[in-house]
Each structure stands twice: as C-alpha cells, then as structure tokens.
C-alpha positions in Angstrom: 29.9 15.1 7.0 30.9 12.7 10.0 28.0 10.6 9.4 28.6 10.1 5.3 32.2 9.0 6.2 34.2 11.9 4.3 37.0 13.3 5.3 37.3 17.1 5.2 39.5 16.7 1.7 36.7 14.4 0.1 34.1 17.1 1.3 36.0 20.1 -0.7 36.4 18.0 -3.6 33.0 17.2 -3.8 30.5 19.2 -5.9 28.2 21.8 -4.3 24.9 20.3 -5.8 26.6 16.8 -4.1 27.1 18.4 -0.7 23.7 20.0 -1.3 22.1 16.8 -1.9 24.1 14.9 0.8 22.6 17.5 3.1 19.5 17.4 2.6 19.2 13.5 3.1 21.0 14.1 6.5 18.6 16.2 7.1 15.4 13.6 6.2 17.3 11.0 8.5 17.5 13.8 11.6 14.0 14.4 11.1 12.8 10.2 11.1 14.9 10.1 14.2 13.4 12.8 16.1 9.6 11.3 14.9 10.6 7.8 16.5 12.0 9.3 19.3 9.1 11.4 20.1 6.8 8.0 19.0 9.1 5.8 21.6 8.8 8.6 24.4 4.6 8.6 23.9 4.3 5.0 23.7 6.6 4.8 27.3 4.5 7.6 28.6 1.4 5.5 27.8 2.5 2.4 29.8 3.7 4.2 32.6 0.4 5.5 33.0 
C-alpha cells in the first residue's frame, strides 16, 4: 500500500473491507493511467505520421 502512504503496521490494523476498498480504488487509478497512456502514445503516433 506504497502509494496510500501506510506502513506495513497501519495496513494490518486496518479492516479487511478498508484494505478491500483501498484496493479497489488503486485499482480504478492503474486503469485511468494505462487509458491516458495508451491515449498519449496514439495521439504521438498520429503526429509522427
């Protein structure tokens, strides 16, 4: 959980439904990376011809 800023003692004492949650907005925020990355890339490929 690197990227929520817990440490590996905050993790364990948080709920599972938390972690649960936590993960699954981690996971929404990899996927809107990857669509703008794929979107930038495109849009590149277009102007390079």
């Amino acid at each position: 959980m690197r990227r929520m800023h817990w440490s590996w003692d905050e993790l364990q004492q948080t709920p599972a439904y938390v972690r649960r949650y936590a993960l699954d907005f981690l996971g929404l925020i990899a996927q809107q990376e990857h669509r703008a990355q794929d979107q930038a890339r495109r849009e590149a490929d277009r102007r390079m011809g």
